[in-house]
N, C-alpha and C positions, 0 to 999 in steps of 0.2 A: 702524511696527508697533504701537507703544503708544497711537498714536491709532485705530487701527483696531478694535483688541480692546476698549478704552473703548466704542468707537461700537457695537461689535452686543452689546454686555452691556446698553447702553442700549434699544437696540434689541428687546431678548430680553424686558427689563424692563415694555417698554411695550406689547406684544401680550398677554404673562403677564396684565396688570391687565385688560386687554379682556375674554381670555378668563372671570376669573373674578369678574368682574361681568356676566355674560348673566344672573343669577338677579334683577336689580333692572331689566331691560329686556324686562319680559314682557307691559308695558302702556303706552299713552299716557303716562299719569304719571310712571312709571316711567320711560320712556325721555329723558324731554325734562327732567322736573326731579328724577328720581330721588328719587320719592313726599313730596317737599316734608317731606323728613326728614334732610338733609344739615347737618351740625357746623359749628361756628364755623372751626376751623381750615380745613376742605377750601374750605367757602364762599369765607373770606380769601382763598384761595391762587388760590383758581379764578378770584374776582374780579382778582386782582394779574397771574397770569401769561395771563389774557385783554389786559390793560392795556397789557401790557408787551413786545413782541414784539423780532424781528431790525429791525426799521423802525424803531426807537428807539435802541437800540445800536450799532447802525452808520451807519443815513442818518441820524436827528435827533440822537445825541449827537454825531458828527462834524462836521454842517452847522453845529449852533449856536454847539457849541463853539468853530470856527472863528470864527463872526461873535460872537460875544459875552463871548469867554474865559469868565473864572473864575466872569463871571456870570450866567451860561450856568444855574448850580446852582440860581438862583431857579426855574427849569423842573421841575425835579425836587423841588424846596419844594411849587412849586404843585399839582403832581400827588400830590403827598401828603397834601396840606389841605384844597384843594379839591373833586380827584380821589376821593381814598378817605374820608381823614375826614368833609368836607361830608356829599358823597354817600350815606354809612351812615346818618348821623344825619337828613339830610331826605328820605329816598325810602327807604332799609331796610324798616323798620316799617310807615309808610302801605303800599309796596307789595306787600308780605308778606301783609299783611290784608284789603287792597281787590282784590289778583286771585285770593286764595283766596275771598272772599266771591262772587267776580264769575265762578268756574270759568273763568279765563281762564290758556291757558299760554303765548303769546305777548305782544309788544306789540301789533301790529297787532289781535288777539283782545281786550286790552284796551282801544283803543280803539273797537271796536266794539260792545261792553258796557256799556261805560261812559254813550258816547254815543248808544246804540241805533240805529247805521249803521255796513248793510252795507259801503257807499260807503267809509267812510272804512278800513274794516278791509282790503277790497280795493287802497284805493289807500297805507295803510302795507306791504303786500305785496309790492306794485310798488319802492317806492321800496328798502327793503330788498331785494329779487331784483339791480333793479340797480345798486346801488352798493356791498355786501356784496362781488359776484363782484370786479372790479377789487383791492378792499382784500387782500380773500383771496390774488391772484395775486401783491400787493407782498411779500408774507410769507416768499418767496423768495428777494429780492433781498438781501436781507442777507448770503444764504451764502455768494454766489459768489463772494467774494474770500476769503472768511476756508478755504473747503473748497479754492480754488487755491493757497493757501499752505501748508495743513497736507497735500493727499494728491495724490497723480497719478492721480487719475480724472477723468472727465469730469463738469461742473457738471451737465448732465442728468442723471444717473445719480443723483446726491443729491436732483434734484428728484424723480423718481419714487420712488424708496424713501419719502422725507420724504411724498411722498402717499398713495404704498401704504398704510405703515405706520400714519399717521394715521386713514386709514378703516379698517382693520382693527381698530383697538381702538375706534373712538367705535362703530362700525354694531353691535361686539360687544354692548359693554357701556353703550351710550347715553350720561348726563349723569354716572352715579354712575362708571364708567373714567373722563370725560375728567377728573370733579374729583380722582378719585384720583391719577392723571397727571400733572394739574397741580400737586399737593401735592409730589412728587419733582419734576419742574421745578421747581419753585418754590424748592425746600430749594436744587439745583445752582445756580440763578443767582444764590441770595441768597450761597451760598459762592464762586462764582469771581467774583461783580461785586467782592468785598472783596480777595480775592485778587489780582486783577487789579491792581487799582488799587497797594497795595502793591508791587507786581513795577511796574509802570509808573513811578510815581513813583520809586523806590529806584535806576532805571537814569539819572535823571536828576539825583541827589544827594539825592534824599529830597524832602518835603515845603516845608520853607523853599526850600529852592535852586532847586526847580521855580519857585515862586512869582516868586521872583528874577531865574530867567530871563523869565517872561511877561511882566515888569514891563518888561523889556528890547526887547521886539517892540514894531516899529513900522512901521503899513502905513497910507501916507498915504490912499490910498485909500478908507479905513474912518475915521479920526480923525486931526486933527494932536496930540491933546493924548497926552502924555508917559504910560508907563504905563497904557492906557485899558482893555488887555486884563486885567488885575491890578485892575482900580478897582469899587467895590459893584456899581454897575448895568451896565457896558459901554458899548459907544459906541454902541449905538441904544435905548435905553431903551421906547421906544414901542414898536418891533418888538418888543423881550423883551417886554413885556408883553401883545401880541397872540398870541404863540405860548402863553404861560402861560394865557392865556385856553384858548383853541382846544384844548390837549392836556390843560386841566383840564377846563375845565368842559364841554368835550364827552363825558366820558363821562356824564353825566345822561343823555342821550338817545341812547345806542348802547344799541341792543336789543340785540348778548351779550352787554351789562354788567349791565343792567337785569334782565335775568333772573333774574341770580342771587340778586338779592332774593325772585326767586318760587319759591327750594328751600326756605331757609332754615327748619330746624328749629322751632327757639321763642325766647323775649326772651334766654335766656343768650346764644345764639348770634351772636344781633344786637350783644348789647352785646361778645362777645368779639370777634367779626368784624371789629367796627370798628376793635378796637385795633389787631391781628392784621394785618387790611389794611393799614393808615396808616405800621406799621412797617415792613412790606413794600414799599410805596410810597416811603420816607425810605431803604432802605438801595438799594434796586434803582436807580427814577428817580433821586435823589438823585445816587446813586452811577454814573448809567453818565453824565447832563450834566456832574457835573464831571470826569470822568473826561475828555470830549471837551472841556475848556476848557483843557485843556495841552497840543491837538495842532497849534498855531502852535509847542511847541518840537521838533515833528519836521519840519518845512517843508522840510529838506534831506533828507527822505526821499519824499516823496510833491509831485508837481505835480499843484497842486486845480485849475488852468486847463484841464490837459488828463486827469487821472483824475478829475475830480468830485468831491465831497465823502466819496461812499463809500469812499473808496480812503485817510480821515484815521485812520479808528477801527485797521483792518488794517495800515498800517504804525506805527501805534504799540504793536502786537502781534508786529512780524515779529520781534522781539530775544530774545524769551518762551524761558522751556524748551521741548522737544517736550511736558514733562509738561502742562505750563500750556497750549500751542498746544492739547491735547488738551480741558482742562477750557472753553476758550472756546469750540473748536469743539459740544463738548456744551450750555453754556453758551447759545449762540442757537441751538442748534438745539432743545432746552428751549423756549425765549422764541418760537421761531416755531411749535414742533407743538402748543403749550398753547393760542396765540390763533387756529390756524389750524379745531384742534374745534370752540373755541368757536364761530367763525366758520358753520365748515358747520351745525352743529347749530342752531345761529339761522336759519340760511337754510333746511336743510330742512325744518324746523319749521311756517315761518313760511308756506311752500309747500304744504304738508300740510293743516296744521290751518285755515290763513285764506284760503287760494286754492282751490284744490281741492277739500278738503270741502263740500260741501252746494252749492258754485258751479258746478265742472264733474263731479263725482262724486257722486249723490246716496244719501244714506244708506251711506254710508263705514262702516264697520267697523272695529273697535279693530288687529283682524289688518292691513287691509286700509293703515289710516294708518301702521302698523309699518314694513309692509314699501316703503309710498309713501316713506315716511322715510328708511329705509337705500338705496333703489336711489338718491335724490335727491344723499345723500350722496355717493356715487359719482361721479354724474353733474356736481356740484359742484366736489369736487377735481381728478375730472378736465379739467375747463372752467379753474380757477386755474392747474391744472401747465401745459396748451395754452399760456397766456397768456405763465406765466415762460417759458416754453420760446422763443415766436416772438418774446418782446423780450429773452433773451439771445441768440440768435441774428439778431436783425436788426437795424435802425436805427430802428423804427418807436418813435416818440416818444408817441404819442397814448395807449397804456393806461399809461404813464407818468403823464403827465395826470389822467387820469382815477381812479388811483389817489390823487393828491392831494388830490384833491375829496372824494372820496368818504366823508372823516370828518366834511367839513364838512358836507356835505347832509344825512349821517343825523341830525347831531346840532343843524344847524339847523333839519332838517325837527319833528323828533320832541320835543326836549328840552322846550317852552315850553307845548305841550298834554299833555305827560306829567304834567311838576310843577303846571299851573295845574289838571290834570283830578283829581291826588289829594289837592291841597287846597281845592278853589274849588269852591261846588254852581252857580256863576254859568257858568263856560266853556260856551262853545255849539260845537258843531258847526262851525258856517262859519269859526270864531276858530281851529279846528283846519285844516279846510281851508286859510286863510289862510296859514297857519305852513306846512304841506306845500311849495304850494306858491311862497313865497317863496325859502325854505331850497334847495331845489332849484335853482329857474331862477337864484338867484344865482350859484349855485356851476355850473352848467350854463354859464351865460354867462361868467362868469370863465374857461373855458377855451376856448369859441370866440370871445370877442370881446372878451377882453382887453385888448387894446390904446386898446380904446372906453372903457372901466372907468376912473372918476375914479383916479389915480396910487393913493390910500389903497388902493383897490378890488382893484388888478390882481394883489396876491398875492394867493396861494391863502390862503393862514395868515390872514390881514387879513381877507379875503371868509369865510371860516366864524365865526372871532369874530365878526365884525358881524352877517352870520345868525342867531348864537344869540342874542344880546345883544340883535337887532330882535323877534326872538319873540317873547321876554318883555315887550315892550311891545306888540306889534300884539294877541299873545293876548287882554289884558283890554280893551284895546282896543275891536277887533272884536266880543266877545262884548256889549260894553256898546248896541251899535247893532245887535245882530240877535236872530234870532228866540231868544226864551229855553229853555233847555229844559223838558220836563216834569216842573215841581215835585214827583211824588208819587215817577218812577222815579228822581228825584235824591235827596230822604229815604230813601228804599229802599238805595238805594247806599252812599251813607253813613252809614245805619246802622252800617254793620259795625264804626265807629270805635267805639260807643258800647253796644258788648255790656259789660255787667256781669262782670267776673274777680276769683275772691278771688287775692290776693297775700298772701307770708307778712310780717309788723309789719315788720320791715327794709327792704322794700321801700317800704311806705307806713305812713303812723301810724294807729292807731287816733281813733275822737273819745276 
């Protein structure tokens, strides 16, 4: 009962903020970046609880936790340094500046601005429509064990309310609800991830004693050495650091991360942002991998041969009060309705403004993208719910897969002509293309022909790090052996770094 009354006060909470945000969703701008006037805090939070989803929480902090113990935590390090701090400090600013200079509200619209091709704005569209939807549908999967232990209703029924309600407040109130939203997310899971963790560790003698016990596991299968699960790096050190890779430094190049660099206020907000995020980053990430690097000492609770990995994070919960059962249950479903907005609003957007307009709709209208925008939205969650729905109810393994990939494509397609395009006036065009489609048919291939894949290749986690990682080198690459762009609309573009602003003497010295 106390979980119940929790869940539609939550519920009540998060239509309440839709509704009374429709007065900042009366324009294009307005509804996608909520007038490029959005605070350091909602920004931070927006950006963290997009970051941070049920896929984190229960399938990667449990998976990893499992394969890497305690140092499992370097994951949630990395997503905090990399992830959030990197990223504020090298892509904040520049893309703050360079897609308001450039009237661009997408990525795909920025690279097509940028680069002065429709081609490539068209085919950033494509690539986001399809690998967007799959990610979106994964957003689900977190629930289902943790909603069959706290209520006796059926796993459907959460997935549609969880979509309902979702679209009800983003279609209301655009981007200014979902980052209001995601600020209240954001506050719940920074307070139950802490929570948790103390109630977890306390059930198993506190903090040293846990420690003591993992030092104790030992599964020859994974390492013969003594204590590996307790030890700095873990028993696969290589693999940890391919997933640190892949779940840091892909967010560069995920368009609903990226975005939120194009609401942002003005420099206070950047510089607070960054902090704001990074801590947010340190206490969530941080806190739900280590969290999952103590669930080797529930192992007589859960069989991962035969329940999977998701089934590590949920029996290490099943001991909880109802109160706490309650605060988790809100807790990822917070973590999945914050990155699931974000998600659709990136995809209808993206659909809207860079496919559609002026491609199959000519001379589109402000009205006209509004309402293309909210039915898409619709038409969007509904398509993610279809998905959870026929792979909780069936065996079909493939949109499984395909969710896998799907972070690796966007953020090896997109990440390497994003960053090389907002500081380099050299990147060309085809160096973009390059990247597209590498990033893609890798991760495309990695799932039908796997088996083909050099050993290094055949995970999915492996195959998007290397993706990004090749970007960054094919990018300047490529550009250096093809056609150059046109010198005068690349001074043009980059102008925008070099506008004259007074600051007050604190900021900068006088001569």
């Amino acid at each position: 009962m106390l979980q119940l009354i929790a869940l539609l006060l939550y519920f009540a909470v998060m239509v309440g903020i839709g509704i009374y945000c429709r007065k900042h969703a009366t324009d294009v701008n307005g509804f996608v970046l909520g007038g490029r006037s959005v605070g350091p805090w909602l920004t931070a939070f927006a950006y963290g609880t997009s970051y941070f989803s049920a896929v984190i929480f229960v399938g990667y902090a449990g998976q990893f936790g499992w394969k890497f113990g305690i140092a499992s935590t370097w994951i949630g390090i990395g997503n905090a340094v990399i992830g959030s701090l990197m990223a504020w400090v090298i892509l904040g600013r520049r893309t703050r500046i360079m897609t308001q200079h450039l009237e661009s509200a997408t990525m795909p619209d920025f690279f097509g601005k940028r680069f002065q091709s429709r081609g490539l704005k068209i085919g950033a569209s494509a690539i986001i429509f399809i690998f967007l939807i799959p990610y979106t549908a994964s957003l689900y999967n977190g629930l289902s064990r943790l909603f069959g232990m706290a209520f006796n209703i059926d796993y459907s029924v959460c997935i549609i309310l969880m979509a309902v309600l979702t679209a009800v407040y983003v279609i209301a109130g655009g981007y200014m609800a979902t980052a209001i939203n995601d600020f209240i997310q954001g506050l719940i899971m920074l307070v139950g991830i802490v929570t948790v963790i103390a109630a977890v560790l306390n059930s198993k003698g506190g903090f040293m004693e846990a420690l003591n016990g993992l030092a104790q596991v030992e599964d020859a299968t994974v390492s013969s050495t003594p204590g590996v699960f307790n030890s700095f790096f873990g028993p696969d050190p290589l693999g940890l650091m391919f997933v640190v890779i892949l779940t840091s430094l892909g967010t560069w190049g995920l368009p609903q991360m990226v975005q939120k660099f194009y609401a942002i206020k003005d420099e206070s907000s950047i510089k607070k942002g960054t902090i704001i995020s990074t801590m947010f980053a340190v206490v969530v990430a941080g806190g739900c991998y280590f969290l999952g690097g103590f669930g080797r000492l529930f192992s007589d609770q859960v069989d991962v041969a035969a329940e999977g990995y998701d089934a590590i994070i949920p029996a290490m919960l099943s001991g909880l009060s109802p109160l706490l059962i309650a605060l988790v249950v809100i807790l990822v479903l917070s973590a999945s309705m914050s990155t699931l907005s974000s998600l659709v609003m990136a995809s209808s957007s993206t659909l809207t403004i860079d496919f559609l307009k002026d491609t199959v709709i000519k001379n589109m209208s402000e009205k006209k993208q509004l309402l293309c925008m909210r039915v898409l939205i619709v038409v969007f969650i509904a398509i993610s719910a279809v998905l959870a729905l026929i792979q909780y109810r069936s065996s079909i393994t493939f949109i499984a897969q395909l969710m896998g990939i799907s972070w690796g494509a966007l953020a090896g397609a997109f990440l390497a002509p994003f960053l090389y395009g907002l500081y380099w006036k050299k990147t060309t065009k085809a160096a973009c293309w390059v990247s597209f489609l590498f990033g893609t048919l890798l991760m495309v291939g990695n799932m039908l022909f796997r088996s083909s894949y050099p050993p290094i290749l055949q995970s999915p986690i492996n195959a998007g790090a290397i993706a990004m990682l090749a970007g960054l080198v094919l990018v300047p690459l490529v550009s250096l052996f093809t056609k150059k762009p046109d010198r005068q609309l690349v001074e043009e573009t980059f102008a925008c770094y070099n506008v004259k602003k007074e600051v007050p003497q604190k900021t900068a010295l006088g001569e």
